[in-house]
N, CA and C of each residue as an Amber inpcrd file, in Angstrom:
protein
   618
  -6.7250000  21.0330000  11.2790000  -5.3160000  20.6400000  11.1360000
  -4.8810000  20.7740000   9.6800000  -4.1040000  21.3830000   9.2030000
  -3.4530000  21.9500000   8.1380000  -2.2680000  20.4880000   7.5730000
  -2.7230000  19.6790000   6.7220000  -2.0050000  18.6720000   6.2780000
  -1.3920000  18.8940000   4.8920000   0.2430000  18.1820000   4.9230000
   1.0200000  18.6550000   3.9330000   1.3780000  17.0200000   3.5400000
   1.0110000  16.9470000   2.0510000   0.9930000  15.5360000   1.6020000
   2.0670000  15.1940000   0.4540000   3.0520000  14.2630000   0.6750000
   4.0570000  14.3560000  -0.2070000   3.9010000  13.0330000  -1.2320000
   4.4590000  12.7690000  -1.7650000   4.4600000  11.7340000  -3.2930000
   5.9270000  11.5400000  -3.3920000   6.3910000   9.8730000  -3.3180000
   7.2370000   9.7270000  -3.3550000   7.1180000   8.8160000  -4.4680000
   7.7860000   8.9280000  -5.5740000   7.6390000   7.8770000  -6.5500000
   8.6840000   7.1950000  -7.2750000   9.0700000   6.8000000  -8.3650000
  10.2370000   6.1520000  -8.7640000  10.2240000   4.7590000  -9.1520000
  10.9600000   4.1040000  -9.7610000  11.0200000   3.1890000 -10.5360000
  11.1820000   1.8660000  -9.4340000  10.9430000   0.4840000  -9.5940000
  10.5970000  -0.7280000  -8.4940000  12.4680000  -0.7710000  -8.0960000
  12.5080000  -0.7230000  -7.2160000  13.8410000  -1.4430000  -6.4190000
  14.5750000   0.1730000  -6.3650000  14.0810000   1.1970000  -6.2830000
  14.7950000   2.6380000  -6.6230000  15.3290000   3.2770000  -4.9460000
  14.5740000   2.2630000  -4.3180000  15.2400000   3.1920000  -2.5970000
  13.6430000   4.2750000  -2.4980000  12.6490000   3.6190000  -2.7950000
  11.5560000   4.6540000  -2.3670000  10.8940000   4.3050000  -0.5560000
  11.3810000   2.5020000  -0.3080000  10.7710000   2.2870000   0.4320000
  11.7080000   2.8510000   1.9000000  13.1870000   3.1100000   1.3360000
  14.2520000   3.1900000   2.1770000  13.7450000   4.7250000   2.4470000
  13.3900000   5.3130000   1.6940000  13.2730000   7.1420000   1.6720000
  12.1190000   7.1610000   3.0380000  11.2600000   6.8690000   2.7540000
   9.6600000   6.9420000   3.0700000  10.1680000   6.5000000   4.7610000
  10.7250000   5.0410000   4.8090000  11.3220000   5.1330000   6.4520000
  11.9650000   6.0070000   6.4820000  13.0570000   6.5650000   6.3510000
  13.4800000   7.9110000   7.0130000  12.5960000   9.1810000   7.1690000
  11.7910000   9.4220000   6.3970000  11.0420000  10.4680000   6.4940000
  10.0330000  10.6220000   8.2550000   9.6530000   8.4460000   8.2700000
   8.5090000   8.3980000   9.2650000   9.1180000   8.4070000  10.2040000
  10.8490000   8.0920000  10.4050000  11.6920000   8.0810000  11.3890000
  11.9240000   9.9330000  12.2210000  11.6870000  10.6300000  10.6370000
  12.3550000  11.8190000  11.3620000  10.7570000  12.4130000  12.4060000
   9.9680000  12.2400000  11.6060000   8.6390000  12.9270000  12.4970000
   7.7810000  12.2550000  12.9290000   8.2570000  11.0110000  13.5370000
   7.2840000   9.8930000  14.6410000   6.0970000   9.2760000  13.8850000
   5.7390000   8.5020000  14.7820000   4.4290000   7.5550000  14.3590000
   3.1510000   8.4900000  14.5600000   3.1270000   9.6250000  15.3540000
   1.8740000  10.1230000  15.4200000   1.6460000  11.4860000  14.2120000
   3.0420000  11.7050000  13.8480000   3.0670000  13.2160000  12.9240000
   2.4190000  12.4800000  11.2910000   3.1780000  11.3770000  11.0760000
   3.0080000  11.1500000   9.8810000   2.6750000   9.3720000   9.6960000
   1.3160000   9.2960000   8.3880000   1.0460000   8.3330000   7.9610000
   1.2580000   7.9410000   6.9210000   1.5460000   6.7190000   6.0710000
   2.2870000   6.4800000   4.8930000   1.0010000   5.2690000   3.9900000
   0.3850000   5.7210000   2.7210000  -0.2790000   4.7290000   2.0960000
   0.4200000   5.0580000   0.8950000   1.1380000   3.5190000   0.3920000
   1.4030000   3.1490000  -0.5540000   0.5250000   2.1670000  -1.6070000
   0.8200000   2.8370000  -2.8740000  -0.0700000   2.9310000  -4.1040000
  -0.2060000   0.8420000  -3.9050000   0.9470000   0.6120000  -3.7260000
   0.3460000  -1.2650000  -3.6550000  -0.7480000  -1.7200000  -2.7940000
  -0.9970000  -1.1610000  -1.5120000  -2.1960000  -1.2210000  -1.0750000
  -3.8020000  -1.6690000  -1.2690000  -3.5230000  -0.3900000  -3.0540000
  -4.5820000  -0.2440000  -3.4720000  -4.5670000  -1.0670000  -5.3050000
  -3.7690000  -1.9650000  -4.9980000  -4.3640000  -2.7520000  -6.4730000
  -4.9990000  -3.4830000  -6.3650000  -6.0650000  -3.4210000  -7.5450000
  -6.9820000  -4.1990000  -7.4790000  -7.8080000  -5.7150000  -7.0430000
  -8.5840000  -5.7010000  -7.1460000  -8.7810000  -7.4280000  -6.5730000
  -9.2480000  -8.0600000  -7.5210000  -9.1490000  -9.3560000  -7.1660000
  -9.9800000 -10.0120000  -8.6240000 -10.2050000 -11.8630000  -8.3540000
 -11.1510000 -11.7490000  -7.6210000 -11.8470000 -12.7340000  -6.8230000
 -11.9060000 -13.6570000  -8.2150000 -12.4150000 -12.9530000  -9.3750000
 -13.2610000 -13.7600000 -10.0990000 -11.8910000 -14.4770000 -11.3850000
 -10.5010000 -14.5280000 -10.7170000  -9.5130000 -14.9860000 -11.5180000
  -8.9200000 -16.1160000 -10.7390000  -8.9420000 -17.5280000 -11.4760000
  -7.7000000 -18.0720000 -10.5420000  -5.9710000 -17.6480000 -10.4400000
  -5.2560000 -18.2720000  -9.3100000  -4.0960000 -17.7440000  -9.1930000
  -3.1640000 -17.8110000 -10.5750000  -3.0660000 -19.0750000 -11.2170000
  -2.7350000 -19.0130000 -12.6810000  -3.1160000 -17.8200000 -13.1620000
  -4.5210000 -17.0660000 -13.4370000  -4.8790000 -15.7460000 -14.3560000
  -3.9250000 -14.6120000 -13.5230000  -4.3890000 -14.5560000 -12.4870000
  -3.5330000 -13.6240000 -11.3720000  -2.0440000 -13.4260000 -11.7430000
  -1.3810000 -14.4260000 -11.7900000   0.4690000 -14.0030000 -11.6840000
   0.2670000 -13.5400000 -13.0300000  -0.3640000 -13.6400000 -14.2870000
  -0.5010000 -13.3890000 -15.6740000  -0.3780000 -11.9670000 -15.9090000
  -1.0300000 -10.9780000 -14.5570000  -1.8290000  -9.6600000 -14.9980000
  -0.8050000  -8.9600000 -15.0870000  -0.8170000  -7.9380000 -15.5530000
   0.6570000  -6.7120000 -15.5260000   0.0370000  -5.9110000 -14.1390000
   0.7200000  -5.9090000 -13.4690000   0.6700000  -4.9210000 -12.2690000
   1.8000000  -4.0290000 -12.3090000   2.0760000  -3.3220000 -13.3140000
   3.0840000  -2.6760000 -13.6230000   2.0040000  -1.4060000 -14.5780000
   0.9260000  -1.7920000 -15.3490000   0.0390000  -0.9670000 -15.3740000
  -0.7830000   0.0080000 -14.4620000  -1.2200000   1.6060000 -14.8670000
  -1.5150000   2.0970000 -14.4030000  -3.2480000   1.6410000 -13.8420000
  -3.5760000   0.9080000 -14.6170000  -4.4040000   0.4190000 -14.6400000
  -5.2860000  -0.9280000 -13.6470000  -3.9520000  -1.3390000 -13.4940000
  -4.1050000  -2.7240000 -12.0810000  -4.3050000  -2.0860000 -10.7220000
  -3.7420000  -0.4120000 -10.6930000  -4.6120000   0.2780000  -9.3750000
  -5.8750000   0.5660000  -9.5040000  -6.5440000   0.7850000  -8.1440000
  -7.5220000   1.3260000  -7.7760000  -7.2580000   2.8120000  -7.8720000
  -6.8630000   3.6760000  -8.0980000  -6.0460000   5.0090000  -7.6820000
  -7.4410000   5.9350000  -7.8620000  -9.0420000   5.1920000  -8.1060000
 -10.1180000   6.4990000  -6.9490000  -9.7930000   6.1000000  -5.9580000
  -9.9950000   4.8810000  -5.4710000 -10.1960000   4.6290000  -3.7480000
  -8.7890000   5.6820000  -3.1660000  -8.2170000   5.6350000  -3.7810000
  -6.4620000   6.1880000  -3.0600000  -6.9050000   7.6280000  -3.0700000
  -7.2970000   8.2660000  -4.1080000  -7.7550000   9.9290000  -4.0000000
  -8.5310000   9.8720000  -3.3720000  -9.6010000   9.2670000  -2.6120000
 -10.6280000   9.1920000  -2.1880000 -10.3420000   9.4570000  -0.6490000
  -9.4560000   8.1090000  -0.2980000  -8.6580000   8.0830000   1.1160000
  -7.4310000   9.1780000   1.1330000  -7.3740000  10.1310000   0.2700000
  -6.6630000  10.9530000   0.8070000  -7.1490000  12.3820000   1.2290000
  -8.3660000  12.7250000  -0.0340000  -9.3660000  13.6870000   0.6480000
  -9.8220000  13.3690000   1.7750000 -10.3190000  12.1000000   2.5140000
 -10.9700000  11.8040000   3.6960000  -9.9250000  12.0500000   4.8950000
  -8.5590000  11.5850000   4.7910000  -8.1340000  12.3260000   5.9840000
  -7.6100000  13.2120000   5.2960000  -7.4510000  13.8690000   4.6300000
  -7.2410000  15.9690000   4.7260000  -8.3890000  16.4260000   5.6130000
  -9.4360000  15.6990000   5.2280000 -11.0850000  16.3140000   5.8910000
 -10.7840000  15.7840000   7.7060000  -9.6090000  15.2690000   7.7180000
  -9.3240000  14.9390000   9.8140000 -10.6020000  13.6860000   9.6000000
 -10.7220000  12.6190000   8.9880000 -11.6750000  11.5320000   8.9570000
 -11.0090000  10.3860000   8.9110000 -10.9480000   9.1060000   9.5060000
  -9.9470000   8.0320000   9.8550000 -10.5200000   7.3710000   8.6200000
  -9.8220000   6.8930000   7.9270000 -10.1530000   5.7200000   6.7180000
  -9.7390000   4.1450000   7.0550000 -10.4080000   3.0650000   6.3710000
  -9.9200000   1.6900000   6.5930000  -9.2280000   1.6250000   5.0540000
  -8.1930000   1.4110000   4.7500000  -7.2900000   1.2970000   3.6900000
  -6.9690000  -0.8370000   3.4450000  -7.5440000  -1.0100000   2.2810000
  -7.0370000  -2.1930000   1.5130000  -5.7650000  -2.7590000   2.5260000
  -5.5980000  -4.2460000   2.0230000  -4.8560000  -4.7080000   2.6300000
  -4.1180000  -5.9330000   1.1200000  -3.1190000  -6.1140000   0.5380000
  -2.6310000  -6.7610000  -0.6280000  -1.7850000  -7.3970000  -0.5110000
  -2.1770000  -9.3250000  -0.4890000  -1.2320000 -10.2770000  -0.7680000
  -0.5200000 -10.3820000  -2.0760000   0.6380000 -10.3850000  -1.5760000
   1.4910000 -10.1550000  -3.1680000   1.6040000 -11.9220000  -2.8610000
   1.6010000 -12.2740000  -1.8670000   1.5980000 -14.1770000  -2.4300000
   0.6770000 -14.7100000  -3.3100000  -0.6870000 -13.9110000  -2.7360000
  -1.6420000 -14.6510000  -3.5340000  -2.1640000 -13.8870000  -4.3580000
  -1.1040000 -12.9690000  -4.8900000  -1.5480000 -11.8200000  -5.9320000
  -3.3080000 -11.0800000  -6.0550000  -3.4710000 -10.4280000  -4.8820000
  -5.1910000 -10.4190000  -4.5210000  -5.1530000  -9.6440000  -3.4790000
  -6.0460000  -8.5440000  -3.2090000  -6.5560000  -8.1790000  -1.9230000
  -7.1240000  -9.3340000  -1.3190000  -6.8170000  -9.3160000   0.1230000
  -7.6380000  -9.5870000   1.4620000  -8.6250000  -9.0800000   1.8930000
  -9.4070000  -9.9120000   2.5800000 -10.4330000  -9.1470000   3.1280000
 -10.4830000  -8.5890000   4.0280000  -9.2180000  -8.0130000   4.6520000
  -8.9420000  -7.5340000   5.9660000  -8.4020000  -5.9720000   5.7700000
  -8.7070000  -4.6990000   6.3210000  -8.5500000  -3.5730000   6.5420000
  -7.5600000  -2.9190000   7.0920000  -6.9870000  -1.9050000   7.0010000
  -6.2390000  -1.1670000   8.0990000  -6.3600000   0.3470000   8.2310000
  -7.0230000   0.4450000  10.1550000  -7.4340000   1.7940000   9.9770000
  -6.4010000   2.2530000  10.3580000  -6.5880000   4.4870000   9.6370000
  -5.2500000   5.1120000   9.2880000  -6.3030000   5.9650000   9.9820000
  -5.2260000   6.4490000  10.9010000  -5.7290000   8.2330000  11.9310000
  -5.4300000   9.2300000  10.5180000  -6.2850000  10.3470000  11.0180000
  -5.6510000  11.5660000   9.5630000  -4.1470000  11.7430000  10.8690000
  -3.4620000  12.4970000  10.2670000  -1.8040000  13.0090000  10.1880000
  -1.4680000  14.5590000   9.6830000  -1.0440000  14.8640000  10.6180000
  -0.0380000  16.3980000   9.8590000   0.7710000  15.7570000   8.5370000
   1.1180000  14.5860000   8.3500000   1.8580000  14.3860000   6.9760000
   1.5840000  13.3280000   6.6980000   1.2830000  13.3230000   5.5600000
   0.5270000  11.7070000   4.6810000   1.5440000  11.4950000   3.6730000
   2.4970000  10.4410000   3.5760000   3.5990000  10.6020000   2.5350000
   2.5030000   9.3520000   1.3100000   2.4860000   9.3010000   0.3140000
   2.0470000   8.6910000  -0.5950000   3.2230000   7.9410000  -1.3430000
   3.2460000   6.5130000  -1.2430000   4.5790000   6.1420000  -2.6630000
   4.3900000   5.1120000  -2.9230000   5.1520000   5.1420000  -4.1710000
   4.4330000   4.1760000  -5.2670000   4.8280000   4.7920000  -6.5340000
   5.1080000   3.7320000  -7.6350000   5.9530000   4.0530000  -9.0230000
   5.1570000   4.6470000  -9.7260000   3.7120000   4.6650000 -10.0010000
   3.1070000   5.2110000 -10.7030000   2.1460000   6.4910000  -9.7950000
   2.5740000   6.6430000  -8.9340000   1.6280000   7.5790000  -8.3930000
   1.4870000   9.4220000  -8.9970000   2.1080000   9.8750000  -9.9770000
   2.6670000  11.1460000 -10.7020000   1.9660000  10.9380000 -11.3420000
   2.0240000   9.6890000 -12.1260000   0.5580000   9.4330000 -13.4030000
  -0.1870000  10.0820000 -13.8280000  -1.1160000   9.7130000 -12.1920000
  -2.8860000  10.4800000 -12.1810000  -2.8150000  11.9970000 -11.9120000
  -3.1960000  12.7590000 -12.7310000  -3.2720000  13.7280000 -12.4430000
  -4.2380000  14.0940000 -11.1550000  -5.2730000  13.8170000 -11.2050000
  -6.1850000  13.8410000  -9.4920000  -5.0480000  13.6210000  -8.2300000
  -4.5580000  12.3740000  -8.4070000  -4.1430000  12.1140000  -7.3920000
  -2.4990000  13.3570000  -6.8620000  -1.8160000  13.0260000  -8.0960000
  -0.9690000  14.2100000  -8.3280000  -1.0450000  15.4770000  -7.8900000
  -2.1420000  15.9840000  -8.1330000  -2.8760000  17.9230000  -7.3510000
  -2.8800000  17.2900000  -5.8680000  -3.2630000  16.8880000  -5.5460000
  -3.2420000  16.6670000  -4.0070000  -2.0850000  16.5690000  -3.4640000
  -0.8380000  16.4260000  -3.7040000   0.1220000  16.5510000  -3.1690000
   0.8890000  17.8820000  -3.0820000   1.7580000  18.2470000  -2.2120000
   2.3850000  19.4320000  -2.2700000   3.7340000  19.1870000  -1.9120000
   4.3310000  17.9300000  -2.3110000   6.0920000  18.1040000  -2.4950000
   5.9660000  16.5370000  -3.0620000   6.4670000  16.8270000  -4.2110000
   7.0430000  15.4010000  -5.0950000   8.3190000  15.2570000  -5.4790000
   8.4670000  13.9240000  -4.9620000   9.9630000  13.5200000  -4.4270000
   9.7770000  12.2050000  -5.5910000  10.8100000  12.5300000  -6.3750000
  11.2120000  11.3190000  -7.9780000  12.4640000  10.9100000  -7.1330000
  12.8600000   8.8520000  -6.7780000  13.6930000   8.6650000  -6.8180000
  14.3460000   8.1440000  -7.9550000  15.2930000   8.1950000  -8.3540000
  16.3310000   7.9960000  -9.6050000  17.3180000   6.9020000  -9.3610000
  17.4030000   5.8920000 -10.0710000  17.8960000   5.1740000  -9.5260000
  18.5020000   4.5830000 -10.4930000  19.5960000   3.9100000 -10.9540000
  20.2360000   3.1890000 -11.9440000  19.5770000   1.6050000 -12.3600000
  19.1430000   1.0890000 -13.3950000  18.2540000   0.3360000 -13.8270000
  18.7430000  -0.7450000 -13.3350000  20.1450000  -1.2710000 -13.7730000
  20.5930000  -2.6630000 -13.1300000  20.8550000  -2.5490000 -11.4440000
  21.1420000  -1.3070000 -10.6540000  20.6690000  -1.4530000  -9.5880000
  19.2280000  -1.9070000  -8.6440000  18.1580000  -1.6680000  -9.8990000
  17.1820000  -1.5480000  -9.4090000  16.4890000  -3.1050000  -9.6500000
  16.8680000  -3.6950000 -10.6360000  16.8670000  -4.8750000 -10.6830000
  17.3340000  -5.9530000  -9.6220000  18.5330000  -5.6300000  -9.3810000
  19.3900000  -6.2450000  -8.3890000  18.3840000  -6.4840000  -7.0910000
  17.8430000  -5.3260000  -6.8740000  16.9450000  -5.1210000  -5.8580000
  15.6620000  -6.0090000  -5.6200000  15.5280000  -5.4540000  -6.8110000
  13.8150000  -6.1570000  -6.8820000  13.7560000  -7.8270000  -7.0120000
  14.9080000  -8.5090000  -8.0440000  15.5460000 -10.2620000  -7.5580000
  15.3270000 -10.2640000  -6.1860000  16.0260000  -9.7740000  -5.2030000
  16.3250000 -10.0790000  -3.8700000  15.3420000 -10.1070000  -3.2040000
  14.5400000  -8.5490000  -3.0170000  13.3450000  -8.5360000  -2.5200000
  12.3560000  -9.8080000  -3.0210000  11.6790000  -9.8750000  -3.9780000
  10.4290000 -11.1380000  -4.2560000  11.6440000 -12.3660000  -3.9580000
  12.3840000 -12.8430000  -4.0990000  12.4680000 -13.9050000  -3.9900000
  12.5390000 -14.2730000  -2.2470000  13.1290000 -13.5590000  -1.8120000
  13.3090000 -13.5960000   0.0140000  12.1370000 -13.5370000   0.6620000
  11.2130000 -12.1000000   0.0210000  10.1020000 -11.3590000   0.7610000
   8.6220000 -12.0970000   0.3380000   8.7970000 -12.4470000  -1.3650000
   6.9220000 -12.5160000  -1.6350000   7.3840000 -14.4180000  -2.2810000
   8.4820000 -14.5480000  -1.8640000   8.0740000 -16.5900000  -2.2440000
   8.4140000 -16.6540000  -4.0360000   8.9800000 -15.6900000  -4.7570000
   9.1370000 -16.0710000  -6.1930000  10.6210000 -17.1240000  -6.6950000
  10.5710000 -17.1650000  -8.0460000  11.8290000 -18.0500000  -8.2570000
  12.2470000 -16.3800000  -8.9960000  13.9500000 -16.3310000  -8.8770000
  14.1820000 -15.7940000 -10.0710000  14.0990000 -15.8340000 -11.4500000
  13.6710000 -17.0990000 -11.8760000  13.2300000 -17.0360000 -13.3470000
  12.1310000 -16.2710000 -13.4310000  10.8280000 -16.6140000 -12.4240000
   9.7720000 -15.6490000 -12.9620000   9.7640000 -14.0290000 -12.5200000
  10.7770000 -13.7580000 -11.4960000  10.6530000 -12.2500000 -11.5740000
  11.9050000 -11.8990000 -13.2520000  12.4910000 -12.0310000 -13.0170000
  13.7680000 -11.6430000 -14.1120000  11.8090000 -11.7830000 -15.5280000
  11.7670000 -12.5360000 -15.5120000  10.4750000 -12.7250000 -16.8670000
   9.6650000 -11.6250000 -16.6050000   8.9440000 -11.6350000 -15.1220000
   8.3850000 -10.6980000 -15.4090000   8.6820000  -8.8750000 -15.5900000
   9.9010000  -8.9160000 -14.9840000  10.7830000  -7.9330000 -15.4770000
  10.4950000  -7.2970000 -16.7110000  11.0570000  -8.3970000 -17.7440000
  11.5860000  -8.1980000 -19.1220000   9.9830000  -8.0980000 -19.5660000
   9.0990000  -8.6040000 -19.6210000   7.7930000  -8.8390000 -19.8460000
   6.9490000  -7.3560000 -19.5940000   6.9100000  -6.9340000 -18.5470000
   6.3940000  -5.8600000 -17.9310000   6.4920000  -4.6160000 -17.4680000
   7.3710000  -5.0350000 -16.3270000   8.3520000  -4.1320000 -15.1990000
   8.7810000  -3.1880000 -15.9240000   9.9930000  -3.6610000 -16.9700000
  10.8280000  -2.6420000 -17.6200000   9.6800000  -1.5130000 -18.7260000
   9.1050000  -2.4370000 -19.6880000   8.2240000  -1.2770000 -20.6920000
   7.3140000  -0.7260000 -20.2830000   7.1480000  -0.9280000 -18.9140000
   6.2610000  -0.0380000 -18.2770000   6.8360000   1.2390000 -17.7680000
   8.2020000   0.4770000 -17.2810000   8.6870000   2.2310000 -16.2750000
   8.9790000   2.9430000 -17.6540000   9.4950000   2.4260000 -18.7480000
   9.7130000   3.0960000 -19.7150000   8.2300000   4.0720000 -20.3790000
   7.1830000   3.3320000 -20.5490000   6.2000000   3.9510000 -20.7700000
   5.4800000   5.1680000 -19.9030000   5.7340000   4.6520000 -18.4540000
   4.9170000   5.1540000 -17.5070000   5.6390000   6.0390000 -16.5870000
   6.4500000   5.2140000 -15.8920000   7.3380000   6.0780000 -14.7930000
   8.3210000   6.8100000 -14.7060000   9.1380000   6.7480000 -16.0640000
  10.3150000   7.7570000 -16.2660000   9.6060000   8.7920000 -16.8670000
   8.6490000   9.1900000 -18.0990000   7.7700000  10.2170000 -18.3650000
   7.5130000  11.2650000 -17.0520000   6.8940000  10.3640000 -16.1250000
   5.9960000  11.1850000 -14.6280000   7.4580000  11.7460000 -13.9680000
   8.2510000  11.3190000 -14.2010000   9.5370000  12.1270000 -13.3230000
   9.0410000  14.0780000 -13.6880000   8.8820000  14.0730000 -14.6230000
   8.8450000  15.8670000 -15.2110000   7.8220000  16.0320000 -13.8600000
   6.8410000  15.7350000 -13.5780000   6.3730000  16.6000000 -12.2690000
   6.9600000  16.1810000 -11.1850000   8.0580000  16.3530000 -10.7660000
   8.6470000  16.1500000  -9.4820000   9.4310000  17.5200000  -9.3330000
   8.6910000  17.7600000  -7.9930000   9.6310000  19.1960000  -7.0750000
  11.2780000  19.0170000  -7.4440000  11.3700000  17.3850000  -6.9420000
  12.9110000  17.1710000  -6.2390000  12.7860000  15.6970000  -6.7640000
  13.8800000  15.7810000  -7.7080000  14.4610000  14.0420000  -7.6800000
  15.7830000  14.0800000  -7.4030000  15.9860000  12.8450000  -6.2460000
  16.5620000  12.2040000  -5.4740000  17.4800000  10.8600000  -5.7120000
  18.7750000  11.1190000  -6.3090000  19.5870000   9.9380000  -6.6890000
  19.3760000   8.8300000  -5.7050000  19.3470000   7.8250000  -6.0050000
  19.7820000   6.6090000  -4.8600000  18.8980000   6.5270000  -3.3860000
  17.6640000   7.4720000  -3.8150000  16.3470000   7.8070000  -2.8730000
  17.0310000   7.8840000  -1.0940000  16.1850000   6.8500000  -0.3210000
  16.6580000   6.7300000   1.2450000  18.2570000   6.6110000   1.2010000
  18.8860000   6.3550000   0.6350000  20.7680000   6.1010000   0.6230000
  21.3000000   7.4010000   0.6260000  20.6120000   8.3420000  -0.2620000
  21.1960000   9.5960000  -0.4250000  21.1300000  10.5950000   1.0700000
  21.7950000  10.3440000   2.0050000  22.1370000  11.1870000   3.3570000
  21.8820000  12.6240000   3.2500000  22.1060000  13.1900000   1.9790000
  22.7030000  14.5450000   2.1700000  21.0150000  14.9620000   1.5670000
  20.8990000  14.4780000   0.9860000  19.3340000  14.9200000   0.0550000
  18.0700000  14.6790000   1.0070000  18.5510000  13.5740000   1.7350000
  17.3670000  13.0290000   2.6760000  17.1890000  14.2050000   3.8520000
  18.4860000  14.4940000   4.3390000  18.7460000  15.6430000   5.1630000
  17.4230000  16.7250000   4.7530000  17.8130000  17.4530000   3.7810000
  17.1410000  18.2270000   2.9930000  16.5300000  18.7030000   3.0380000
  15.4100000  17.3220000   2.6900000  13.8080000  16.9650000   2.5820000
  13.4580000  17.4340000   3.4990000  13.8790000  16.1480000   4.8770000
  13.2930000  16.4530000   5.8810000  13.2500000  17.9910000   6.1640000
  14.2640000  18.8430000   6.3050000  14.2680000  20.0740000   7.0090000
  13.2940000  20.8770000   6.2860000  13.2470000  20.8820000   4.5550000
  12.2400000  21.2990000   4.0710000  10.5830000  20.8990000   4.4640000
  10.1730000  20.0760000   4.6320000   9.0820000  19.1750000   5.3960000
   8.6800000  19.8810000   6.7100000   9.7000000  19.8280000   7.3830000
  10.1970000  20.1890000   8.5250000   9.3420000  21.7870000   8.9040000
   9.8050000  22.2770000   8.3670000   9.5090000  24.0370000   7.7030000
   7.9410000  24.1510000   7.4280000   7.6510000  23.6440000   6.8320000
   5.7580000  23.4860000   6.1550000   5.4400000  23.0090000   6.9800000
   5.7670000  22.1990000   8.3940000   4.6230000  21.7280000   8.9170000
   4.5440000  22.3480000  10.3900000   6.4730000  22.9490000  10.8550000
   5.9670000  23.6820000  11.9610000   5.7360000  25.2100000  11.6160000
   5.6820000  25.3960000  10.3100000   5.0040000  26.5290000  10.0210000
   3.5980000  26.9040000   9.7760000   2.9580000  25.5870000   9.6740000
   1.8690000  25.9020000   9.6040000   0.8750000  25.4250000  11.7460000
């Protein structure tokens, strides 16, 4: 089976997670599988939760990103992997698994995933979403405070603390290897269109 693996990346609150559903919407649950780079951050048994909320997970560094190249050669090779499982409550992997069938399309996303160069060659369409900074903020308030249990004081902190001099360091740089960047990511109708049909093309062509 001939697998075509895409990279969706972009800055936190950018519309990557909105993109990635439309993509799994257009070619079903059996065409395509989706592991995102949060999955795979690290664990760290040997920290209490105090050390934990402390860490920058905004570093390239708080991933695992072998295990992620690792699980992506294994299903190119048609081999089912058990993929990490990550409480953002209790800032920590679980000890619990989730197995992934290989797929005609493995979408990959995650803000730093352009980074690694390893991981980077393995893909064959990289999709940068672009997104306006105080939009993306807006986002990311709403999300942790509704979704992972935070106050807005400590995301807005860790924002200013982390979040921001990181995408600055890390994730606006990695935009230069992107095929296609994508204003306003999953929102953008006309771009999303696009994709898919391009996608579309590579996979009933092969």
């Amino acid at each position: 089976m001939e697998v075509t693996v895409i990279g969706v990346a972009g800055g936190t609150g950018s519309g990557k997670s909105t993109l990635v559903k439309r993509l799994q919407e257009a070619f079903g649950e059996d065409d395509v599988v989706t592991l995102c780079h949060d999955y795979y951050y690290k664990a760290h048994p040997e920290l209490s939760y105090e050390e934990r909320t402390k860490l920058n997970y905004d570093h390239p560094q708080a991933f695992d990103t072998d295990m992620l190249v690792e699980h992506v050669r294994t299903l190119k090779s048609n081999v089912p992997i058990e993929r990490p499982v990550y409480s953002f409550v209790e800032h920590n992997r679980t000890s619990e698994t989730v197995s992934v069938k290989p797929s005609k399309v493995i979408i990959i996303d995650g803000i730093l995933i352009f980074e690694n160069k390893e991981l980077r060659d393995l893909m064959d369409i990289k999709v940068y979403v672009d997104t306006d900074a105080d939009i993306r903020l807006a986002r990311r308030i709403l999300r942790d405070v509704r979704d992972r249990g935070r106050s807005m004081e400590s995301v807005i902190t860790q924002y200013t603390t982390t979040v921001k001099p990181m995408h600055e360091e890390f994730v606006e740089p990695s935009k230069r290897y992107a095929d296609v960047i994508i204003p306003e990511g999953g929102f953008n109708s006309v771009a999303v269109s696009m994709l898919i049909q391009n996608i579309r093309s590579i996979v009933e062509g092969d």
